[in-house]
C-alpha positions in Angstrom: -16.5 16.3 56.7 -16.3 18.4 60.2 -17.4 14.9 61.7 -14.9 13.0 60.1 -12.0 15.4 60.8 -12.8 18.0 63.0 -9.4 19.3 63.3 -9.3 19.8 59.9 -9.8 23.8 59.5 -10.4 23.6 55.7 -13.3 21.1 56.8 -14.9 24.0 58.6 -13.9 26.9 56.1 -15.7 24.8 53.3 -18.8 24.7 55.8 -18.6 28.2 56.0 -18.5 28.7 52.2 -21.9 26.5 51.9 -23.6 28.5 55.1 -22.8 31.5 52.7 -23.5 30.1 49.6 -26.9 29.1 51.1 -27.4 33.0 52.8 -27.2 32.1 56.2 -24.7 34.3 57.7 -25.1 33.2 61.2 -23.8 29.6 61.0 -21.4 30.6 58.4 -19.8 32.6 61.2 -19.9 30.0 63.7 -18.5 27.4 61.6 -15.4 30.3 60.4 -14.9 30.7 64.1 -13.8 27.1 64.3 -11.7 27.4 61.5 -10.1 30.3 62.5 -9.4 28.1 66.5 -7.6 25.5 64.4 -5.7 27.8 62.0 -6.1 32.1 62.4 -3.1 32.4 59.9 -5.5 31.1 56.5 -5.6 34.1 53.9 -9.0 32.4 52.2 -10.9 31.8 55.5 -10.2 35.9 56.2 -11.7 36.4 52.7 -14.6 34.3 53.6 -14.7 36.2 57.0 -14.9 39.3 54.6 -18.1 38.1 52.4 -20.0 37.1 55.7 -19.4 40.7 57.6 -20.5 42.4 53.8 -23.7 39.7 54.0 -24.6 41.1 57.5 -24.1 44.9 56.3 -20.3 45.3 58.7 -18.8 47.2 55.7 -15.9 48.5 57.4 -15.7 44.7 58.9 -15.9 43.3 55.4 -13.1 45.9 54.1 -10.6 45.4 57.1 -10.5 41.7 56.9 -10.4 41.2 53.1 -7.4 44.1 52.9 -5.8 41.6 55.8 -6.9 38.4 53.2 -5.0 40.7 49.8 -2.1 41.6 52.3 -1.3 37.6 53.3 -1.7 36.1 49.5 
């Protein structure tokens, strides 16, 4: 999908979400970066933000951005 529309943030949010899903917290955070470049403003991509910094033990990471993600919704 990121090949198809690469502009498309939700395209690289998804990507993220698999990355996660498939514990691999280091390419989940590159492919949220590019999200984030195309669209900072998304309250779900902070939440996934959130679950990768709590995957790579950033606690008070994990807790700032997903009390940024509750504050947007």
């Amino acid at each position: 999908m990121t090949q198809i529309a690469p502009e498309n943030p939700y395209n690289w949010a998804y990507l993220g979400l698999v990355h996660l899903y498939q514990w691999q917290p280091q390419k989940a955070k590159l492919a949220l970066s590019e999200a984030e470049k195309r669209q900072p403003d998304l309250p779900y991509l902070k939440l996934l933000q959130a679950a990768n910094a709590a995957m790579q033990i950033n606690l008070p990471k994990a807790i700032q951005l997903a009390n940024s993600a509750i504050k947007s919704l």
